[in-house]
MARGUFI-512591 format. One line per 10 residues: number of its first residue (from 0); their letters; for each residue x negated, y negated, z negated of C-alpha. Coordinates in steps of 0.1 Angstrom, whole numbers, plus 2048, in hexadecimal, padded with zeros to 3 digits. Each point is the difference from the previous one (the first is absolute). Layout:
BEGIN
NUM	A	X,Y,Z | ...
***
This chain:
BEGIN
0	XXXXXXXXXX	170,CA0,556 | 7E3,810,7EC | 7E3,807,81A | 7E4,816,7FB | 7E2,7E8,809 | 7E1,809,812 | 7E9,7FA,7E0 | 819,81E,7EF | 7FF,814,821 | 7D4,7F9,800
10	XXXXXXXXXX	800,80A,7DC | 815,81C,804 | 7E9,80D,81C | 7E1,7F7,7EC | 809,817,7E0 | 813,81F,811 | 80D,81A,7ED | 7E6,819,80B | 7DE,7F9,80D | 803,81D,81F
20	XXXXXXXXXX	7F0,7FA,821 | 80D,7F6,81C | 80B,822,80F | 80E,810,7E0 | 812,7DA,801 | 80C,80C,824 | 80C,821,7F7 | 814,7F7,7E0 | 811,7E1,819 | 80A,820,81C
30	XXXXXXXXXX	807,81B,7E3 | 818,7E3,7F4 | 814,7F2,81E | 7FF,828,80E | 811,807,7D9 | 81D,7E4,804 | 804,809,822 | 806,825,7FC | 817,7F8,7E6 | 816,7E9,810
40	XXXXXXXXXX	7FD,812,822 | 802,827,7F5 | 80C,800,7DD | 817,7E1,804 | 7F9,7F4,7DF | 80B,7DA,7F9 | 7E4,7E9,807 | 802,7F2,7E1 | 7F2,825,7F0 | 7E8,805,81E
50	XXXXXXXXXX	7F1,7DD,7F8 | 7F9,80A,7DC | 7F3,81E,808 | 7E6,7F3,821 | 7F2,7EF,7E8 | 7F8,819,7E8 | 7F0,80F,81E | 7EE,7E5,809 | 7F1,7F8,7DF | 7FD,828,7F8
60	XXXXXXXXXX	7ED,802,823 | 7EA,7E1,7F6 | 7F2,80C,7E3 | 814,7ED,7E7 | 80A,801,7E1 | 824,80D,7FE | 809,7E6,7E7 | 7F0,7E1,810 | 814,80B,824 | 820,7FC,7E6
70	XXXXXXXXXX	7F8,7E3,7F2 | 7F4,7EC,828 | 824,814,811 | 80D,7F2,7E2 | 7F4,7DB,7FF | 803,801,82A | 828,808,7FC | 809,7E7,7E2 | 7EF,7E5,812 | 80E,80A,824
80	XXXXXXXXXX	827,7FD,7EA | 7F9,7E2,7EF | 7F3,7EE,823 | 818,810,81C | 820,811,7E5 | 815,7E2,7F8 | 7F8,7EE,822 | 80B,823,814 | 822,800,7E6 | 807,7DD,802
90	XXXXXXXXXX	7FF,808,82C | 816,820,7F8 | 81A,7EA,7EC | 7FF,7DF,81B | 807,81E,819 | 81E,812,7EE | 811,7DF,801 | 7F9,7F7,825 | 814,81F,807 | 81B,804,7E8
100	XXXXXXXXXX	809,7DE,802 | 802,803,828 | 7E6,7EB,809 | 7EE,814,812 | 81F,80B,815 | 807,7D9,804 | 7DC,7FC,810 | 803,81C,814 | 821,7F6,811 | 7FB,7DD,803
110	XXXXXXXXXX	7E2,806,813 | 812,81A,817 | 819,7EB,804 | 7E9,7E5,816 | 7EE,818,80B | 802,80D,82A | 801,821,80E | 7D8,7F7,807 | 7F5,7F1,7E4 | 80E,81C,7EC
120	XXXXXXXXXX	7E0,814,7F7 | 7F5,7E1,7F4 | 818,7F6,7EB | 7F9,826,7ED | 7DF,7F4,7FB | 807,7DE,7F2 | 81A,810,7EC | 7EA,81D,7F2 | 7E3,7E5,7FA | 81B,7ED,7EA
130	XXXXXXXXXX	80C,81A,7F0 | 7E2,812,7FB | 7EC,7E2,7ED | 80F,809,7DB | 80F,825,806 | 7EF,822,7FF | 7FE,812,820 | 814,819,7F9 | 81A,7E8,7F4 | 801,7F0,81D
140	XXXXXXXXXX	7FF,81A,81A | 820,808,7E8 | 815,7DB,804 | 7F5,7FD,824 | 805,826,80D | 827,7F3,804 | 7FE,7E3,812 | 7E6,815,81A | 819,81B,803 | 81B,7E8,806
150	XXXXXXXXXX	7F0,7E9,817 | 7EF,81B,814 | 822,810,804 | 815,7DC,805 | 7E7,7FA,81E | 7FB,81F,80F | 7D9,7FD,7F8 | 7E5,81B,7FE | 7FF,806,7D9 | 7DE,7FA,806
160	XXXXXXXXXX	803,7E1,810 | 80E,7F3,7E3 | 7F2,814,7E1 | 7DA,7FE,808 | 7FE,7DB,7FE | 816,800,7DB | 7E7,81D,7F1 | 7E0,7EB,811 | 80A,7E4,7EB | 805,80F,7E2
170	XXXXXXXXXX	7DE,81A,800 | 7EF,7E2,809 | 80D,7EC,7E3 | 7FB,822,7EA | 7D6,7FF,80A | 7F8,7E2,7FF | 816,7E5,7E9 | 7FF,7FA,7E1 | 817,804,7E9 | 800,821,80E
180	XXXXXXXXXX	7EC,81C,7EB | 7E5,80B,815 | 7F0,7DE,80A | 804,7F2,7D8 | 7EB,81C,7F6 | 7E5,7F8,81B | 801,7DB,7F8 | 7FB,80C,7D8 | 7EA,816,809 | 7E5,7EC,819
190	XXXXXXXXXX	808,7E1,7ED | 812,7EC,81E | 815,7DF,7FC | 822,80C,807 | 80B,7DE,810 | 7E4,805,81A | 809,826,804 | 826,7F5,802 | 7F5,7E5,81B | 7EA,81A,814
200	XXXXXXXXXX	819,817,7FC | 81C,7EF,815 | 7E5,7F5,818 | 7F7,824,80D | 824,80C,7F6 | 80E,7E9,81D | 7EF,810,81F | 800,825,7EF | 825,7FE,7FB | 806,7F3,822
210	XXXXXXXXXX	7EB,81B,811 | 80A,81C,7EE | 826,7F5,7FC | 80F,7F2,822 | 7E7,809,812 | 7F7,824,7FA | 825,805,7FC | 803,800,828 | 7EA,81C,802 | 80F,814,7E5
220	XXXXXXXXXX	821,7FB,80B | 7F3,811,824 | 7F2,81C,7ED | 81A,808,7E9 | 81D,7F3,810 | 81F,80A,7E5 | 81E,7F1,7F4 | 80F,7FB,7D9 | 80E,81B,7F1 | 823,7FC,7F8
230	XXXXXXXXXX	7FB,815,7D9 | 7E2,7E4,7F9 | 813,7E2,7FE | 807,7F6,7DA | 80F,7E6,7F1 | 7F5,7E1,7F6 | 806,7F4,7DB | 807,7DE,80A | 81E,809,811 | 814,805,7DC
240	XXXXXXXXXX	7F5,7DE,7FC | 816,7DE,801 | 7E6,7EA,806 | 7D9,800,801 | 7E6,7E2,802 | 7F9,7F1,81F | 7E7,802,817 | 7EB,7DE,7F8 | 801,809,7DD | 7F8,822,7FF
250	XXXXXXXXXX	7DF,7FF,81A | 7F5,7E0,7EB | 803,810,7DE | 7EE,822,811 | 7E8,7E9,80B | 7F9,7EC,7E0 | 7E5,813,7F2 | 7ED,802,81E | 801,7DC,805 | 7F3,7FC,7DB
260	XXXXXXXXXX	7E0,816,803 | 7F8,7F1,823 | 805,7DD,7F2 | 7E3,80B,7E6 | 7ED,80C,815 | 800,7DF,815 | 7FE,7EC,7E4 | 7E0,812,7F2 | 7F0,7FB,824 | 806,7D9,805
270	XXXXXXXXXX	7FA,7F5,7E0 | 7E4,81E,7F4 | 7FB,7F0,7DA | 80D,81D,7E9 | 804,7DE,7E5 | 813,7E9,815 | 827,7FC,7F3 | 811,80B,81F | 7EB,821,804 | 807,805,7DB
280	XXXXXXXXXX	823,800,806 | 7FF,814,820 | 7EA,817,7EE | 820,80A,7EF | 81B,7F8,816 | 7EC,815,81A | 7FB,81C,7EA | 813,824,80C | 80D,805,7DC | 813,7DC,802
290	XXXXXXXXXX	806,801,823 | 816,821,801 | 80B,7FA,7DF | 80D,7DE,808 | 811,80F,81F | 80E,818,7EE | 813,7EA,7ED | 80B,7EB,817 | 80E,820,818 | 819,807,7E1
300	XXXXXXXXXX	80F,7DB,806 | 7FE,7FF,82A | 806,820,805 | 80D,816,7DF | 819,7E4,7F8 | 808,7F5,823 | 80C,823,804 | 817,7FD,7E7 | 7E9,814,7E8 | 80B,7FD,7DB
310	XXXXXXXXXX	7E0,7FE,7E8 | 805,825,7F7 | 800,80C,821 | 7DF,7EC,807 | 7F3,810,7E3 | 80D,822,809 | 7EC,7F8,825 | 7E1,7F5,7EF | 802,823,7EC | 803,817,81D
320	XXXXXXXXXX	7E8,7ED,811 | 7E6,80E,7E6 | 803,827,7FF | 7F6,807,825 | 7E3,7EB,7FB | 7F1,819,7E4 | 7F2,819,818 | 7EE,7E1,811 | 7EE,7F5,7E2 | 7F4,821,7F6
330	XXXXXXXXXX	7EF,805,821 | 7F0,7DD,804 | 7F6,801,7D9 | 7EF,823,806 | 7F1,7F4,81D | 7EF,7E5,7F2 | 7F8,81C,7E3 | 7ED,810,81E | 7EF,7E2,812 | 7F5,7F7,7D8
340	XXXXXXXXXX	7F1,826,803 | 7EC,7F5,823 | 7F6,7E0,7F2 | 7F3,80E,7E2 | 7F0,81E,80B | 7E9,7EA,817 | 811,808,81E | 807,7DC,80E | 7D7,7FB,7F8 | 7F7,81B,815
350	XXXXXXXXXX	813,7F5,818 | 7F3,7E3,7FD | 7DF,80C,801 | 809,817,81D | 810,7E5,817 | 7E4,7E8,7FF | 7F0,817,81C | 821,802,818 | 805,7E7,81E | 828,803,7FB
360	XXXXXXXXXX	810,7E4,7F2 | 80D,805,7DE | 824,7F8,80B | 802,81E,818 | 7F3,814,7E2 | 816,7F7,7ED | 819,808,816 | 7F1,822,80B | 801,80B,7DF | 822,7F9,7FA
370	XXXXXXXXXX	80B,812,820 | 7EC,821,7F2 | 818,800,7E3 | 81B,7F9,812 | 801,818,817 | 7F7,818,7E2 | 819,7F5,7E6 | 81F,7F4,815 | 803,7E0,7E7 | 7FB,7E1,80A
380	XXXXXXXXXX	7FE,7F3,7DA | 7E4,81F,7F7 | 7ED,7F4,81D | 7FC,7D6,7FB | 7F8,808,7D8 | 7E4,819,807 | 7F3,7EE,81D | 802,7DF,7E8 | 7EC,811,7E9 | 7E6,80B,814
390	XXXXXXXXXX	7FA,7E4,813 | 804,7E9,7E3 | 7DA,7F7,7FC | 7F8,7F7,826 | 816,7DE,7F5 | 7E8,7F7,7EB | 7F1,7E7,819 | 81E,7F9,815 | 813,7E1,803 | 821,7F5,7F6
400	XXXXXXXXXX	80E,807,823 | 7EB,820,806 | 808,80E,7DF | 824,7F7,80D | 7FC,814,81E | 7F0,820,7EF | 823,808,7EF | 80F,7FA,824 | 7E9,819,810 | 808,814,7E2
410	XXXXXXXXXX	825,7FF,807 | 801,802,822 | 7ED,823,7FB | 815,809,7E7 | 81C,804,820 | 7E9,816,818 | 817,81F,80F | 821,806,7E6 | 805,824,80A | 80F,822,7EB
420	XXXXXXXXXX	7ED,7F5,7DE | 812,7E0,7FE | 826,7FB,7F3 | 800,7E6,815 | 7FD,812,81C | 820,819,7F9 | 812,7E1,7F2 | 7FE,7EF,820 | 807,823,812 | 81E,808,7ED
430	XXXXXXXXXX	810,7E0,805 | 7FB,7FC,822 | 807,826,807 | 7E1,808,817 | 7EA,824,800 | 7DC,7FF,7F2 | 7F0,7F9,824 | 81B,7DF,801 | 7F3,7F2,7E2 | 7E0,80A,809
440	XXXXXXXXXX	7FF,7EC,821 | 815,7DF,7F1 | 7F5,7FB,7DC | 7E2,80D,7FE | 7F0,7F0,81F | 812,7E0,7F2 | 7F0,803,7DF | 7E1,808,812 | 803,7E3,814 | 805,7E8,7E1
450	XXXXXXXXXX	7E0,80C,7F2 | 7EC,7FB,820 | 80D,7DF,80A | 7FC,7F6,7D8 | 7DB,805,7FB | 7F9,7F4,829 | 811,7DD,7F2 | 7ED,803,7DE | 7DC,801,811 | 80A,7E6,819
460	XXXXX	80A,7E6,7E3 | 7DF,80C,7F1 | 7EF,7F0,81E | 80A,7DF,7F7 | 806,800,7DB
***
């Protein structure tokens, strides 16, 4: 994965694009954000145009030359594609076959299938968590809507009971794993190792999962106590099936990739010589690129071809796994467009600058400002790459593990309050066919909850890394 290191980031910041002080700097960053926001918000233009055009704002507001804000939106979104585009498609295409192959389904009933009455909410979250590690949220709120649906009903449990845990795990996966969008954009952007980020990530997505899944979930199914309704259950594509890939293989090739980049990651910290021949290898074993490309390839043998898949349905699958994902590149390319903007314009410097003076940790900055645009914008995605790119100098000094945790606190703002802004939010409210004061009381305090309980575990692991 191509990183932007912190020498590029320090030179950007030492040569911006303007030379205005710090409160014209401050103005242009406000009159930019408050431009994307009223866009997406009030106009509902397409993030991808409302990116493009914030930052014309920005750089307008600045004191910039028009064609030197082109040329940084432009250098910010080609290298944002070339680092995160192929690794976000390769994700798309290793999810398209997990479902249409039925191995999603096969995970998802297996586990049911052991599972008691009791340890039901718990086997939604292990499910989602699964699930959730290669597939897009929406995706996945897609395969595992279904299954909730029909165990909720099956059991006579809350739809609550059941549902919170399964969306829990799969926001949670959304904010804070890679290969997921938002956090490979704040791992380009602040420079991070994405093995250490990866390892982090599970580590604070274990107890934030737990608290806001099965646990939260009794609460919510007090306060909004509803059953399925009977018009929302679909059909699963697996059914049409004859047979699908089994459980063993299916988790173990889901798993593969993360097992590669982890295995880097460990390898990098016990041997630590970038010239020895075993890190060398890891080096590229470890890297995203091979590591979901490799797992791509092998889910067309253990799961495409176990399905009974000829080659040209896989390569029909791997086709239509490509056009949803076009909207999703646009947005994270023209977000990095924008951070490219901040970065150039001097804005990371003068926050910089401006920070040095704050007792608040730079972590709960980081997150703070990602909550702001947020609550503003409604997308999650919009929210990590801004909040990247403004926080993107303060890693200068950090550590491997604290540069790690930046992009967690990142992501776990990123999640703060879904509410009416959000197509998450209407998603999840459609499907589960609550009111707005429902949805507002279940999946909003859960995604709140997720973004609370994310950033308390980031600071504490900061405490001892």
């Amino acid at each position: 994965m191509t990183h932007l290191s912190v020498e590029m980031l320090a030179a950007d910041a030492a040569e911006p694009i303007t030379t205005a002080g710090h409160a014209q700097l401050g103005i242009a960053v406000l009159a930019g954000i408050a431009a994307i926001v009223l866009l997406i918000t009030k106009f509902k233009l397409h993030a991808f145009l409302a990116l493009i055009i914030g930052s014309l704002v920005l750089g307008a507001a600045a004191g910039a030359p028009l064609d030197k804000t082109i040329t940084s939106f432009s250098a910010g979104l080609g290298t944002t594609v070339a680092g995160t585009g192929v690794l976000i498609a390769l994700g798309a295409v290793l999810g398209r076959l997990l479902a249409d192959s039925g191995g999603a389904d096969q995970i998802v009933d297996t586990i049911l299938a052991k599972a008691s009455r009791k340890a039901m909410p718990w086997a939604m979250v292990l499910i989602a968590g699964i699930v959730g590690l290669p597939i897009f949220f929406e995706v996945g709120i897609v395969l595992l809507i279904p299954v909730v649906l029909l165990v909720a009903k099956r059991g006579n449990f809350s739809l609550m009971r059941i549902g919170i845990p399964a969306l829990a795990g799969l926001s949670v996966m959304h904010g804070l794993i890679p290969p997921h969008p938002g956090p490979l954009v704040a791992i380009d952007a602040v420079g991070a190792n994405l093995g250490v980020t990866l390892a982090l990530g599970v580590v604070v997505a274990i107890p934030t999962m737990i608290i806001a899944g099965p646990v939260f979930s009794r609460y919510a199914a007090r306060w909004v106590d509803i059953q399925p309704p009977e018009n929302l259950v679909p059909e699963r594509t697996s059914d049409d099936l004859e047979k699908r890939p089994g459980f063993g293989i299916t988790v173990a090739t889901v798993l593969l990739p993360v097992v590669m980049m982890l295995a880097k990651a460990l390898v990098d910290i016990v041997v630590d010589n970038p010239e020895h021949p075993v890190q060398r290898v890891f080096d590229v074993v470890g890297s995203p690129l091979i590591a979901l490309l490799t797992a791509v390839l092998v889910a067309m043998f253990t799961l495409g071809r176990a399905a009974g898949f000829t080659r040209g349905r896989i390569a029909a699958t791997v086709e239509k796994s490509l056009g949803p994902i076009a909207g999703v590149l646009l947005i994270v390319g023209a977000g990095g467009g924008f951070k490219q903007t901040l970065v150039d314009a001097g804005v990371g410097q003068m926050i910089l600058d401006i920070s040095k003076g704050w007792n608040i940790s730079t972590l709960l900055l980081a997150w703070l400002i990602a909550v702001t645009i947020r609550l503003a914008t409604g997308s999650a995605t919009v929210a990590t790459i801004s909040a990247a790119g403004l926080v993107a100098p303060l890693a200068a000094e950090m550590s491997t593990p604290h540069a790690a945790l930046l992009v967690l606190a990142i992501g776990s703002g990123s999640l703060f309050f879904s509410h009416v802004n959000d197509a998450g939010f209407w998603l999840v409210k459609e499907y589960f066919g609550m009111n707005v004061g429902q949805t507002l009381k279940t999946w909003s305090v859960m995604e709140t909850l997720i973004s609370v309980v994310g950033i308390v575990c980031v600071l504490l692991l900061s405490l001892v890394l």
